[in-house]
N, C-alpha and C positions, 0 to 999 in steps of 0.2 A: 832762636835760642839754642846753645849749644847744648849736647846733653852726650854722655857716654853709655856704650851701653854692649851687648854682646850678639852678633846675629849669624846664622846660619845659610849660606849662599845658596838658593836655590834657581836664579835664570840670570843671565849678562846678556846684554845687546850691546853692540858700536854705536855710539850716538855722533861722533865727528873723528878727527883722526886724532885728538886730545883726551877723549875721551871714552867714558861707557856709563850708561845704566845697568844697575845693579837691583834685581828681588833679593830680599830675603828676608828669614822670618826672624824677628828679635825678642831680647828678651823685656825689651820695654813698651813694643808700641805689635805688637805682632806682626803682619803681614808689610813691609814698605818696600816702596821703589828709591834710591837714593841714584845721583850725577857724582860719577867720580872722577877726577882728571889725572890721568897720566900720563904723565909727561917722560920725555925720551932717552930723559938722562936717564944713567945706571944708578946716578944717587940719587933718583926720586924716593921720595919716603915711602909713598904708595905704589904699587907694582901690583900688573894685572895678574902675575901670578896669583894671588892672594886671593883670588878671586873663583878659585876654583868647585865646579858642583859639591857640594856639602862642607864646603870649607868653615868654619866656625872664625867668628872673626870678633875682631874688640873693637870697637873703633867709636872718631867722634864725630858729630853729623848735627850740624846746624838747622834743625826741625824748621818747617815751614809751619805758622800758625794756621793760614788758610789756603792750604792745600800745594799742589805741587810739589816739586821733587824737592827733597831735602839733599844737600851739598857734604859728603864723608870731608871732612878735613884730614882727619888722620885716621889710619887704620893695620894693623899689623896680626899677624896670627896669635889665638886664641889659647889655642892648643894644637899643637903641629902633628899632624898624622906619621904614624908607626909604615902603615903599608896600604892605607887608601889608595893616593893616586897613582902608587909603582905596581899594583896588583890587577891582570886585566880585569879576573872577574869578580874583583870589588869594586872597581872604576867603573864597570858598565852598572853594577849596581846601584853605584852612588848614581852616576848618569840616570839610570832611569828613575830612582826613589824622587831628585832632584826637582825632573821634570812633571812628575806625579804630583810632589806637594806643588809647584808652582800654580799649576790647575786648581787643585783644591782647598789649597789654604787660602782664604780670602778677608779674612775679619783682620781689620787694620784695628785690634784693642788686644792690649795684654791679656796674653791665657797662659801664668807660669809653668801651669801642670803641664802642659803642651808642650812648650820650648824642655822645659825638664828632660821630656819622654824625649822627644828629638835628639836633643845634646845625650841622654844616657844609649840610647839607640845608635846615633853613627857612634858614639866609641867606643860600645862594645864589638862591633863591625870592625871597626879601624884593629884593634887589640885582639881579635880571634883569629886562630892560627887555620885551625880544622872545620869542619863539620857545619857550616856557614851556608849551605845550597840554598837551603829553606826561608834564608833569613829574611829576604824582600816580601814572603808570604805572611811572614808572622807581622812585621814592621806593620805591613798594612793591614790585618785583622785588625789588628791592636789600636792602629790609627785612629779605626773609624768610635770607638769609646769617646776619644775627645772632639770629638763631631756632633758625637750625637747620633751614630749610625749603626752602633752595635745591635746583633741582632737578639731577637730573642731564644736563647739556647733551652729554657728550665723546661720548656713542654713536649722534648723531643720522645716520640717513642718510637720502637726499629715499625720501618716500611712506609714512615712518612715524607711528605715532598717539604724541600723547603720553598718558599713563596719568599724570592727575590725581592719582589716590589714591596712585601708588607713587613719582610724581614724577620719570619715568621716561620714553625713547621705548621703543616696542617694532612691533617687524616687522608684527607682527596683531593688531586689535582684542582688550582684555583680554574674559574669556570669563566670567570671577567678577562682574564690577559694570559700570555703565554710564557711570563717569565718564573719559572720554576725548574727544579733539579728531580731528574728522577729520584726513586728512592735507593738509588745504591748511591748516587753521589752524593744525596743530603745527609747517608749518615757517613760519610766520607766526613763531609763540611763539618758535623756534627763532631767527630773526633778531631779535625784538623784544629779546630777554631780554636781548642785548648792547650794548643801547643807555646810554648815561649821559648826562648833564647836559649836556656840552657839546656830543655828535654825537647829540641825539633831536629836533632840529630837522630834520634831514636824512631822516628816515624822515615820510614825507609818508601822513598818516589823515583820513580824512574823520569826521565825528560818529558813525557808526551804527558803523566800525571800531573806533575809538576807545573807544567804550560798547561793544562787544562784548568788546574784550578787559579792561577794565575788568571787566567780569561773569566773566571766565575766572577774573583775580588774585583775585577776591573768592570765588569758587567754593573754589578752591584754597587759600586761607587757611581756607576754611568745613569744609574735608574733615581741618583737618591741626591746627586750635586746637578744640578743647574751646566747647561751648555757645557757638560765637560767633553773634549773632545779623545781621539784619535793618539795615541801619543806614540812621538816619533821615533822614543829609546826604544820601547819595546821589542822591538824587530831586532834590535843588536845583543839585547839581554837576552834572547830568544836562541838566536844563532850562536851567539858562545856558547851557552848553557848543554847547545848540542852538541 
């Protein structure tokens, strides 16, 4: 069944020399894998450029009723990026944001409010000129709301730990597991968590801050998603950033 629809590029594999697999997460069916073919010509309709991490795409894709990869027929850009993929360090950004959802977006069912947040998120990104360092911290605080992973903030009081695994402050160190933050980081985490897009310029981090609480979010996603692994941007978002 043909159907159109809008998606957000988040991984490409080569599957022959005609072609590629493509993830991304859409606005109709959420999470899919779709076989794209392109071909050599310059007048191909489709072009693997289009295809690039966080690319926003329109396209149309012959759904598979029972299962397997569904076939892009046609597909051309969405909304064309301002200064994504000419900017390093919005490109390494996009790269790692990319590789992050790929891992963790996994529900192949419509979640509009999600594609929403996604699509207003990379184009605020794409569209910001300044003050942007912060921004892969806030994207993924934020993320974890439509997961289902937001922690709980309302019972914080100064000198408490927060508890990673139960996503929670509490009075004393948990006594079951070892995933928790001291109390100078927890109320770190405690002010950061409240930060958004337009007031995380105002919260002033240095690189090794910054990568520290980066490792926190990435922890805490690691304790609370299933086999997520290692990811390979990290290390390049890492080194620019310094």
């Amino acid at each position: 069944m043909l159907q159109k629809t809008i998606g957000i590029v988040l991984h490409t594999l080569k599957y022959n020399d005609n072609s590629i697999i493509v993830d991304m997460y859409t606005a109709l069916q959420g999470r899919n894998s779709f076989i794209v073919s392109i071909p050599r010509s310059r007048k191909a309709a489709v072009k693997s450029v289009l295809f690039q991490p966080l690319a926003i795409i329109e396209f149309e894709a012959d759904y598979k009723s029972k299962g397997g990869l569904s076939k892009i027929k046609d597909a051309k850009t969405y909304q064309p990026f301002i200064s994504l993929p000419y900017d390093p360090f919005k490109s390494s950004i996009a790269l790692f944001l990319a590789e992050f959802l790929y891992r963790a977006l996994r529900e192949e069912t419509e979640n509009r409010p999600l594609f929403s947040y996604l699509l207003h998120s990379i184009t605020w990104l794409d569209e910001c000129k300044t003050g942007y360092a912060n921004f892969h911290l806030v994207f993924l605080m934020r993320l974890s709301r439509f997961l289902g992973l937001y922690p709980n903030l309302d019972d914080y009081l100064p000198g408490d730990y927060f508890d990673l695994q139960n996503g929670s402050f509490v009075s004393i160190p948990p006594q079951s597991h070892a995933s928790y933050l001291t109390a100078e980081e927890s109320a770190r985490v405690s002010m950061l968590m409240r930060m958004n897009y337009d007031t995380m310029h105002l919260f002033a981090m240095n690189r090794i801050q910054r990568a520290r609480f980066l490792s926190i979010i990435i922890d805490y996603y690691r304790l609370h998603v299933n086999d997520f692994p290692v990811l390979k941007s990290l290390e390049v978002l890492k080194e620019l950033f310094d």
